[in-house]
PDB file with SEQRES, HELIX, SHEET and CRYST1 records, atoms N, CA, C and O in Angstrom:
SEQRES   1 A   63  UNK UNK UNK UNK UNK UNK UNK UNK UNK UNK UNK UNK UNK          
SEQRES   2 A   63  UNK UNK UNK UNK UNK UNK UNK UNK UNK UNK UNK UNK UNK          
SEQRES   3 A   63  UNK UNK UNK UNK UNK UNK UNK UNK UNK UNK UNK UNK UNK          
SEQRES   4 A   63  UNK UNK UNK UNK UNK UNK UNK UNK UNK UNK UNK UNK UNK          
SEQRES   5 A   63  UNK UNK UNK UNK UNK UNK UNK UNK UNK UNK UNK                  
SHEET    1 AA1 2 UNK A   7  UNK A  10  0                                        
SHEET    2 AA1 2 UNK A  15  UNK A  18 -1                                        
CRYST1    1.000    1.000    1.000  90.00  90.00  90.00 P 1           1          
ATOM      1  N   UNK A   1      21.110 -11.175  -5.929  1.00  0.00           N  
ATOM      2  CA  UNK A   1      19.714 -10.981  -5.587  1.00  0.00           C  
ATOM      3  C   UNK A   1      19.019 -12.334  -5.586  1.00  0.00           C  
ATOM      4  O   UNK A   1      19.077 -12.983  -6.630  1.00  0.00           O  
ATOM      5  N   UNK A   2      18.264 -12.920  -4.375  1.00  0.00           N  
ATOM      6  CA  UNK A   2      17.521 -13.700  -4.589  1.00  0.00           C  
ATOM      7  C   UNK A   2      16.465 -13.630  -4.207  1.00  0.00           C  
ATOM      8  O   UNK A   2      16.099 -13.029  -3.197  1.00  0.00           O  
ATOM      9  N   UNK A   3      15.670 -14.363  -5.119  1.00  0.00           N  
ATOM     10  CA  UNK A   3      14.268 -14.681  -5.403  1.00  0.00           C  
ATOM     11  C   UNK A   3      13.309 -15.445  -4.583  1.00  0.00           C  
ATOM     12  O   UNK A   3      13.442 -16.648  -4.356  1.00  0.00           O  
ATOM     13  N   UNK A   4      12.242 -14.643  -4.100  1.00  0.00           N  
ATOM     14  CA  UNK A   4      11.825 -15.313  -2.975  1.00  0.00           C  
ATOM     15  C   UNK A   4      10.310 -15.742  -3.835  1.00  0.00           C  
ATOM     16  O   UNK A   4       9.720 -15.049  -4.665  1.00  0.00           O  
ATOM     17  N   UNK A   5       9.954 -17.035  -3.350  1.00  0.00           N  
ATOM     18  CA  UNK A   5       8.524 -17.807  -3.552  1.00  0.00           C  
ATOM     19  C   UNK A   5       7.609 -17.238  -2.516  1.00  0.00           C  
ATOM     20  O   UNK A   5       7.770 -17.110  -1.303  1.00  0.00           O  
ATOM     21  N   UNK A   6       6.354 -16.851  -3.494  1.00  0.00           N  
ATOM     22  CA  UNK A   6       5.665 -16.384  -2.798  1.00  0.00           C  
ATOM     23  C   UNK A   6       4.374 -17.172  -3.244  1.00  0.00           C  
ATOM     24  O   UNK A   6       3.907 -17.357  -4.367  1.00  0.00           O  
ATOM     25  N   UNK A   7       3.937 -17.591  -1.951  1.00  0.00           N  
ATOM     26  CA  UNK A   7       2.146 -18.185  -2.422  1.00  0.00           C  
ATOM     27  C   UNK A   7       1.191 -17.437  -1.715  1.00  0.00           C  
ATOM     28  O   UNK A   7       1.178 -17.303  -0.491  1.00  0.00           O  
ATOM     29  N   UNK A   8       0.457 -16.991  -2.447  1.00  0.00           N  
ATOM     30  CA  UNK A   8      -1.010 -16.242  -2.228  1.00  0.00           C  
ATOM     31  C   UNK A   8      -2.368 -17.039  -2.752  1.00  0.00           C  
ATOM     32  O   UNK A   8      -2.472 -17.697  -3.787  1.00  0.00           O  
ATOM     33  N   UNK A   9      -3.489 -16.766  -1.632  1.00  0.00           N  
ATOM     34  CA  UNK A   9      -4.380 -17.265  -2.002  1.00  0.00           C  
ATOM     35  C   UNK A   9      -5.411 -16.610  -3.088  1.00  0.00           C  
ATOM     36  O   UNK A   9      -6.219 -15.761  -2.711  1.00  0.00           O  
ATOM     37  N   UNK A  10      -5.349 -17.077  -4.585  1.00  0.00           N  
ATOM     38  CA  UNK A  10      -6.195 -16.342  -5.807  1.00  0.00           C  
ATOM     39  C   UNK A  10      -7.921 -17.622  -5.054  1.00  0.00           C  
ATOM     40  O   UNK A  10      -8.326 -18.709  -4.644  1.00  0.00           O  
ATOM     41  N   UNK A  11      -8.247 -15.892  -5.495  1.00  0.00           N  
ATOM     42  CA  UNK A  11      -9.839 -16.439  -5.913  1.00  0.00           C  
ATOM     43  C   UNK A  11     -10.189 -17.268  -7.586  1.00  0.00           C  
ATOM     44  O   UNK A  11     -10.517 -18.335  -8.105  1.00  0.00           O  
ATOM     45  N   UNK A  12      -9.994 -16.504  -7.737  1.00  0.00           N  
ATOM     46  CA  UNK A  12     -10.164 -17.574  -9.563  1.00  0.00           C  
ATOM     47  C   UNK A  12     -10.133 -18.413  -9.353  1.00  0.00           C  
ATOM     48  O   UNK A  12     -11.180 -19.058  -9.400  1.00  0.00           O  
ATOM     49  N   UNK A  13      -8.366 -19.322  -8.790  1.00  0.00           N  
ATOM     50  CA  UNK A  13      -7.998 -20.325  -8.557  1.00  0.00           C  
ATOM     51  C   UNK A  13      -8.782 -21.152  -7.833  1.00  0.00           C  
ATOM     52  O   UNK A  13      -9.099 -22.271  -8.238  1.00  0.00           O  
ATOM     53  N   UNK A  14      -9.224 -20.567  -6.492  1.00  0.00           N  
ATOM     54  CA  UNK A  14     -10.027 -21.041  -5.320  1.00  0.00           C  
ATOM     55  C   UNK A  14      -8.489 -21.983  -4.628  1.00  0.00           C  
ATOM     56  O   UNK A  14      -8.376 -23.197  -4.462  1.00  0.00           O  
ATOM     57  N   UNK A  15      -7.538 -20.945  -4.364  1.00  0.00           N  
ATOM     58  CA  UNK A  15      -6.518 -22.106  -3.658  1.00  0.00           C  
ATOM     59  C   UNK A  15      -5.198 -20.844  -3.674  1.00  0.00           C  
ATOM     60  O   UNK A  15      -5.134 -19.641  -3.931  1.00  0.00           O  
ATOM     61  N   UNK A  16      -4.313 -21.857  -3.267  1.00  0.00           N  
ATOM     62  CA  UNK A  16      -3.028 -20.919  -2.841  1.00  0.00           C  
ATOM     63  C   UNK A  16      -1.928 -20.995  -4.085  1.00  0.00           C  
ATOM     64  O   UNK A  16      -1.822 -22.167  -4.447  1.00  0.00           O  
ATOM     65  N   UNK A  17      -1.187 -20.213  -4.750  1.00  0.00           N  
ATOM     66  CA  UNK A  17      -0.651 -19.975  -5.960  1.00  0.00           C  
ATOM     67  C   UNK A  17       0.524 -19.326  -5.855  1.00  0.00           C  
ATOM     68  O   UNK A  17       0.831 -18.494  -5.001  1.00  0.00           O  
ATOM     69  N   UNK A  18       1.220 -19.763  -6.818  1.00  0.00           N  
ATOM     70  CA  UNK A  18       2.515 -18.995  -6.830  1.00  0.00           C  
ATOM     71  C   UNK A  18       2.247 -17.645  -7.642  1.00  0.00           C  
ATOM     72  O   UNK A  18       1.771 -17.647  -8.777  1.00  0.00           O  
ATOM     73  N   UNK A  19       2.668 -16.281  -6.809  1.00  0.00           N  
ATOM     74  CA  UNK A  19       2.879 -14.965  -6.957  1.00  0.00           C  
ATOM     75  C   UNK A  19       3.869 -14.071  -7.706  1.00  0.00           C  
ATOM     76  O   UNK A  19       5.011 -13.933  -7.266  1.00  0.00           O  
ATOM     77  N   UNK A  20       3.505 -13.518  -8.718  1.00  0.00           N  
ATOM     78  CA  UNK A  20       4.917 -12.746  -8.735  1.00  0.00           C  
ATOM     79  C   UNK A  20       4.200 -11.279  -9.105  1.00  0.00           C  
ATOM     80  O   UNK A  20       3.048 -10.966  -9.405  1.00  0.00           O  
ATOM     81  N   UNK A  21       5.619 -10.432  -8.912  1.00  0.00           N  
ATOM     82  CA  UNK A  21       5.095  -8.859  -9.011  1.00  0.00           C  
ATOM     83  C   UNK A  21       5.812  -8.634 -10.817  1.00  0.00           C  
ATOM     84  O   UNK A  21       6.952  -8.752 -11.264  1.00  0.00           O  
ATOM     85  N   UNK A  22       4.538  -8.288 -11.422  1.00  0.00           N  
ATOM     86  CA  UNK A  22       4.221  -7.508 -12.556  1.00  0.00           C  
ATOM     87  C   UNK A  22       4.953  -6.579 -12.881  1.00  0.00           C  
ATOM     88  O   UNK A  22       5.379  -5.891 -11.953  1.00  0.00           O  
ATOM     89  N   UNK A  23       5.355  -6.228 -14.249  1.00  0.00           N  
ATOM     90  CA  UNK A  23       5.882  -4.784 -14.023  1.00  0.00           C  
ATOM     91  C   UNK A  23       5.120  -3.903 -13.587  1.00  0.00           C  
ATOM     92  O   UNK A  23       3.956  -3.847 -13.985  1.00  0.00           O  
ATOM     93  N   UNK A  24       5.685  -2.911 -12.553  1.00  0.00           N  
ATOM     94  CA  UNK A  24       5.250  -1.607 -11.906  1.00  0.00           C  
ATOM     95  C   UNK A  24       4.982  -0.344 -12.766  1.00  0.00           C  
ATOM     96  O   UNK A  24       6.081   0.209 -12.733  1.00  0.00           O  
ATOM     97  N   UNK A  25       4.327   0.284 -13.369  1.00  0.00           N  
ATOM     98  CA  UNK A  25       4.147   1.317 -13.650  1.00  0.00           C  
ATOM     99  C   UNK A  25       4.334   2.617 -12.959  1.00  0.00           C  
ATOM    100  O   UNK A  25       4.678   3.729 -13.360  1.00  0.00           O  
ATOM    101  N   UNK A  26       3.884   1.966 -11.379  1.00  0.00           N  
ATOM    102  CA  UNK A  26       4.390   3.732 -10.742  1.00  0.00           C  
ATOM    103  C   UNK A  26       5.459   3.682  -9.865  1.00  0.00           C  
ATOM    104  O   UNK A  26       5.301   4.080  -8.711  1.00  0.00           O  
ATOM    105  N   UNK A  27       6.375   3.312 -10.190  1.00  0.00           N  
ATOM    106  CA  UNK A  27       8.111   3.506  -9.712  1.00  0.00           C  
ATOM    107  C   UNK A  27       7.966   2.797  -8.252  1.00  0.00           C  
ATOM    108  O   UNK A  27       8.631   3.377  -7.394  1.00  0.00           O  
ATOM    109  N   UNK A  28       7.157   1.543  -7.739  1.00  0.00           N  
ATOM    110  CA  UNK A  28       7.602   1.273  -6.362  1.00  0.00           C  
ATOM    111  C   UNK A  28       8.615   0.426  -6.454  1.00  0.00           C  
ATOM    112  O   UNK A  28       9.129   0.150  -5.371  1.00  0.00           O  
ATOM    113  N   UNK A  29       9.137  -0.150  -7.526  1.00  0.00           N  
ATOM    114  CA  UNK A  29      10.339  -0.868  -7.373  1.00  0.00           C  
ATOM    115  C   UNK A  29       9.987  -2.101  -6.922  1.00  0.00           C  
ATOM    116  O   UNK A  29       9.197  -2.866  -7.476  1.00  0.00           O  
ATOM    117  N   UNK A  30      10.688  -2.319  -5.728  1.00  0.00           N  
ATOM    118  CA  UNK A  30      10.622  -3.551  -5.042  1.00  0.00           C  
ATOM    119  C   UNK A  30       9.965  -4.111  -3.976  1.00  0.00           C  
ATOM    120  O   UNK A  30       9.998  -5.178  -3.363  1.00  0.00           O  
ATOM    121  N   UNK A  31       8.955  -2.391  -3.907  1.00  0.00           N  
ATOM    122  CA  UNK A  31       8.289  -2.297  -2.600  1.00  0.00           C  
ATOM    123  C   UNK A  31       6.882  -2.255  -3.268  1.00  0.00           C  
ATOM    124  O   UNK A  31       6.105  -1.798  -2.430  1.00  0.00           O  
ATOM    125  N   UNK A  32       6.282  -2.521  -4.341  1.00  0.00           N  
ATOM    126  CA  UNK A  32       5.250  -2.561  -4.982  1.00  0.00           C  
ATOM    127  C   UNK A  32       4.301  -3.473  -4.360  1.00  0.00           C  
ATOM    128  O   UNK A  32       4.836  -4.397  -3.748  1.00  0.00           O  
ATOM    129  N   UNK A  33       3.058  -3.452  -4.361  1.00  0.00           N  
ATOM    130  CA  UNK A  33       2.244  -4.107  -3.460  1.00  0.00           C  
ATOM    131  C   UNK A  33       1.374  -5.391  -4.287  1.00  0.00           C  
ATOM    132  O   UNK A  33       0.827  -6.411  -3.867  1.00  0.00           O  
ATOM    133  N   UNK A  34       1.517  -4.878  -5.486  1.00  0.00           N  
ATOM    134  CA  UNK A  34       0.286  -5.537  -6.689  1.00  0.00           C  
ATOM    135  C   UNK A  34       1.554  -6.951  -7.366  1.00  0.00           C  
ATOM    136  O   UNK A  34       2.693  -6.945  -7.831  1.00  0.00           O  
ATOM    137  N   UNK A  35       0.287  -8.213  -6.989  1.00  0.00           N  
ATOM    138  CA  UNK A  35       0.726  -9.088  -7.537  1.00  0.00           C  
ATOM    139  C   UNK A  35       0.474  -9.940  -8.047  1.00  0.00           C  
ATOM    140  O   UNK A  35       0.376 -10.685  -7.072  1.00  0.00           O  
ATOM    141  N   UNK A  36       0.105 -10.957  -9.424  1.00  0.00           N  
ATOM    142  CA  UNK A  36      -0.507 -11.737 -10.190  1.00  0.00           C  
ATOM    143  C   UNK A  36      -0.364 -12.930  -9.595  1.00  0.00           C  
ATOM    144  O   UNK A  36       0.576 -13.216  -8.854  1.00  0.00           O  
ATOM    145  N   UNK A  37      -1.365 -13.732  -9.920  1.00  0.00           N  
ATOM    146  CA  UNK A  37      -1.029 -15.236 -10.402  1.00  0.00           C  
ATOM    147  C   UNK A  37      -0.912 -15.630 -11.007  1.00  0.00           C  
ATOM    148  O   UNK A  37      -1.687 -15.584 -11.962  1.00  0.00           O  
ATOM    149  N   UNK A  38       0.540 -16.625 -10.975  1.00  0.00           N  
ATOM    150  CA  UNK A  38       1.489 -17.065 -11.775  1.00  0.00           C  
ATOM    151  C   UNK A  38       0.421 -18.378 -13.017  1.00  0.00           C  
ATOM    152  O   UNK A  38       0.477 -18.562 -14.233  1.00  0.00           O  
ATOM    153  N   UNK A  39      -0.340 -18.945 -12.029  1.00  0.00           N  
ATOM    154  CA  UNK A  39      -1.346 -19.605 -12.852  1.00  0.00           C  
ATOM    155  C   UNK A  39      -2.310 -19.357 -13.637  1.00  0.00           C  
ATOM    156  O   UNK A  39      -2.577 -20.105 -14.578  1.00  0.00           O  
ATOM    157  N   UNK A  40      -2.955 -18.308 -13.378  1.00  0.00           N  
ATOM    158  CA  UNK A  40      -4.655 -17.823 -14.239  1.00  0.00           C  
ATOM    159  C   UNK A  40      -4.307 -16.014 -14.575  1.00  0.00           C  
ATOM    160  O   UNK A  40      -4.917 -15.433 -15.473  1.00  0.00           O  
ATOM    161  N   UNK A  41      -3.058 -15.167 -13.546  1.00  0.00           N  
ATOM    162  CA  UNK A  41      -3.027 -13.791 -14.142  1.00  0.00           C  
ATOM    163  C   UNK A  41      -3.627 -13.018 -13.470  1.00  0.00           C  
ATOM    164  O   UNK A  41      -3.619 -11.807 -13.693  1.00  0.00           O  
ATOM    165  N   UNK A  42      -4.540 -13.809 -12.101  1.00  0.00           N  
ATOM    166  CA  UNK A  42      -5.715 -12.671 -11.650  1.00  0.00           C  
ATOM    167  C   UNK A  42      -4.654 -11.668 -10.724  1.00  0.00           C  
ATOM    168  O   UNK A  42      -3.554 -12.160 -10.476  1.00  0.00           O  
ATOM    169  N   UNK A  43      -4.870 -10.628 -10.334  1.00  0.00           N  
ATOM    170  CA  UNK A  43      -4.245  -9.374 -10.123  1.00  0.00           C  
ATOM    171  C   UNK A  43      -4.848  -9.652  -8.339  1.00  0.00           C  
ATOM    172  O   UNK A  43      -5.990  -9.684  -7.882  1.00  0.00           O  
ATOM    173  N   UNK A  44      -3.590  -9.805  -7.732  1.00  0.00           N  
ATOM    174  CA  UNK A  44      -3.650  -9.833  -6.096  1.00  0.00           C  
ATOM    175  C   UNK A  44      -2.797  -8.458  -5.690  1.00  0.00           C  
ATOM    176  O   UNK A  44      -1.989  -7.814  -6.360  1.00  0.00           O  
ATOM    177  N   UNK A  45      -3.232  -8.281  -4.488  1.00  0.00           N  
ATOM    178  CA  UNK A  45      -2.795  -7.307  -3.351  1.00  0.00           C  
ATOM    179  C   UNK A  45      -2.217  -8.011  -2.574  1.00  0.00           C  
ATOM    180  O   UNK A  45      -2.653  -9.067  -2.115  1.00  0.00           O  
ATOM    181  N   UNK A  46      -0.837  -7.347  -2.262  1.00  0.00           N  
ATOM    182  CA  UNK A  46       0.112  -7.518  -0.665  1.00  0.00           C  
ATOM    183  C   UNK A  46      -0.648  -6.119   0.335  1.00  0.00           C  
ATOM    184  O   UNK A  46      -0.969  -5.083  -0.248  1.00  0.00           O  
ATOM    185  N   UNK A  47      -0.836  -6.258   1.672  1.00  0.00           N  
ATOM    186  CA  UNK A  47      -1.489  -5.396   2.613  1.00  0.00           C  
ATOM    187  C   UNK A  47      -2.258  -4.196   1.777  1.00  0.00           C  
ATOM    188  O   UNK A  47      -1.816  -3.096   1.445  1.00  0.00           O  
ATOM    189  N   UNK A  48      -3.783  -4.881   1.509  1.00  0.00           N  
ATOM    190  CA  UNK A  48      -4.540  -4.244   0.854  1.00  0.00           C  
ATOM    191  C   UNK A  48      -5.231  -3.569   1.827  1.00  0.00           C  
ATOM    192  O   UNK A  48      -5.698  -4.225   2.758  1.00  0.00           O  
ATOM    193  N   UNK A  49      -5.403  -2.236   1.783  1.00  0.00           N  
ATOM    194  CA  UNK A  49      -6.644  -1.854   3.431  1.00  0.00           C  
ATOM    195  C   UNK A  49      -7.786  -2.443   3.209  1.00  0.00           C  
ATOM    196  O   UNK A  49      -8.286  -2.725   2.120  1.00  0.00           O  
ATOM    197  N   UNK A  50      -8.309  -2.677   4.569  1.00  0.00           N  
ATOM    198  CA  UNK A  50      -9.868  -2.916   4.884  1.00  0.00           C  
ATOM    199  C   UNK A  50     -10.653  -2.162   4.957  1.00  0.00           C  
ATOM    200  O   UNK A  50     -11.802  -2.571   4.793  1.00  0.00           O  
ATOM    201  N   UNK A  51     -10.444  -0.707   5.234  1.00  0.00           N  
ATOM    202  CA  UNK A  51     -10.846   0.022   5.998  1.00  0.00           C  
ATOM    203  C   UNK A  51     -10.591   1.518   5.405  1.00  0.00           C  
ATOM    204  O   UNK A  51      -9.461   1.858   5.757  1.00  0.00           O  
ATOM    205  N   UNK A  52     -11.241   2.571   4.609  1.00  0.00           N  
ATOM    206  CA  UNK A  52     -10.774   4.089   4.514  1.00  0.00           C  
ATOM    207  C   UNK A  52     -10.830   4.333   5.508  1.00  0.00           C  
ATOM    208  O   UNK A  52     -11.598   3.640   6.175  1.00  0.00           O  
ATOM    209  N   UNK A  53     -10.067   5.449   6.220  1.00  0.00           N  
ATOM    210  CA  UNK A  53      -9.944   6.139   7.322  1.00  0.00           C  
ATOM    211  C   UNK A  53     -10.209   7.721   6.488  1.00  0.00           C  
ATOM    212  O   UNK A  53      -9.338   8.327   5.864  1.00  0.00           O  
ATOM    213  N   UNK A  54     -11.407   8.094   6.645  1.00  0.00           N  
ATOM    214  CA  UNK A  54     -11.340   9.218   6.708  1.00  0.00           C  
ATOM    215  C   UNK A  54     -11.801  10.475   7.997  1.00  0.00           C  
ATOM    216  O   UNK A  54     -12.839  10.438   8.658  1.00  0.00           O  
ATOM    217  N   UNK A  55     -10.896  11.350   8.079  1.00  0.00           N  
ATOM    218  CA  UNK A  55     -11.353  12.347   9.253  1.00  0.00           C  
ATOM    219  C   UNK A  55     -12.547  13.179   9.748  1.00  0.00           C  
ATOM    220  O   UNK A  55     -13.138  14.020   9.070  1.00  0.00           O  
ATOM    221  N   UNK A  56     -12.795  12.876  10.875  1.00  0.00           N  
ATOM    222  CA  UNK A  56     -14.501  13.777  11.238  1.00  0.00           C  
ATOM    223  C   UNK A  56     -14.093  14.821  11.725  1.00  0.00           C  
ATOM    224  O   UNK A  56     -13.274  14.795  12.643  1.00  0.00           O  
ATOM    225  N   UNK A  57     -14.601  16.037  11.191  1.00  0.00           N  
ATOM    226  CA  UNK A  57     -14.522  17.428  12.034  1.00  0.00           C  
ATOM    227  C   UNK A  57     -16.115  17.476  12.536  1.00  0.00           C  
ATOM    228  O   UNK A  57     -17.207  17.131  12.085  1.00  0.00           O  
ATOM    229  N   UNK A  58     -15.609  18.088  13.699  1.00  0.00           N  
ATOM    230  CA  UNK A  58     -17.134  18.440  14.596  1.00  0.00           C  
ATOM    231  C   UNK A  58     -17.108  19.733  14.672  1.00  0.00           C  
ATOM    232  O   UNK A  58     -16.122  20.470  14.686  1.00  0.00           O  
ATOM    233  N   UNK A  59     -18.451  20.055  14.732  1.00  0.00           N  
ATOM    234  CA  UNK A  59     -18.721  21.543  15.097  1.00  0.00           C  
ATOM    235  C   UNK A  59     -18.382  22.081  15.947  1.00  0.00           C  
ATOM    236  O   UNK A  59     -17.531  21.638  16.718  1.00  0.00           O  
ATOM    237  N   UNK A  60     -18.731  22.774  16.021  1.00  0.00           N  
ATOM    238  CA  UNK A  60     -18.372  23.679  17.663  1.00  0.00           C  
ATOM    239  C   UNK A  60     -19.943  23.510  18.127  1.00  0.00           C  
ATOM    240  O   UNK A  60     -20.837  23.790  17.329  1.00  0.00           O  
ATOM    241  N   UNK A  61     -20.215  23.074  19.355  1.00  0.00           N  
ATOM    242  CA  UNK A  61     -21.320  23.631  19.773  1.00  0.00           C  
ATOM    243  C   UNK A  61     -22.211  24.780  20.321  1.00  0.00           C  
ATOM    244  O   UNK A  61     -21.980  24.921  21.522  1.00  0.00           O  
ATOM    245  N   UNK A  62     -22.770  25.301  20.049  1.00  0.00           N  
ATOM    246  CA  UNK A  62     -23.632  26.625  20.868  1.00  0.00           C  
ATOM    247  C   UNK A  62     -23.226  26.384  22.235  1.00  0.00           C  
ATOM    248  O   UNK A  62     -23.124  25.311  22.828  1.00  0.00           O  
ATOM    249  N   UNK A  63     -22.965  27.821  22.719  1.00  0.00           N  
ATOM    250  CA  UNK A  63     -22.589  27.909  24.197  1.00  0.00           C  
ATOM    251  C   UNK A  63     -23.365  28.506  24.631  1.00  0.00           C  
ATOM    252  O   UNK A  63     -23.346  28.763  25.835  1.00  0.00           O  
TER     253      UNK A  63                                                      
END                                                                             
């Protein structure tokens, strides 16, 4: 297994940092999204959404 370097940009830091993934609590393994900095600890996201998508139902209109 090898170990890949990962740099993410922390806010704390105000700069780009070496990453690593935390232990997981909810079983994603290796596919876990949540990841610290290795420097200060602050708690980063891999593909965090921008955006909820939630669904619109429309009425029916009067006919």
């Amino acid at each position: 297994m090898t170990a890949e370097l990962l740099f993410l940009y922390c806010p704390t830091c105000t700069r780009e940092c070496l990453a690593e993934a935390p232990p997981c609590p909810d079983g994603h393994g290796d596919q876990c999204p949540d990841r610290a900095c290795v420097e200060c600890g602050t708690a980063l996201l891999l593909d965090a959404p921008l955006f909820a998508t939630v669904p619109v139902r429309r009425g029916r209109s009067a006919a």
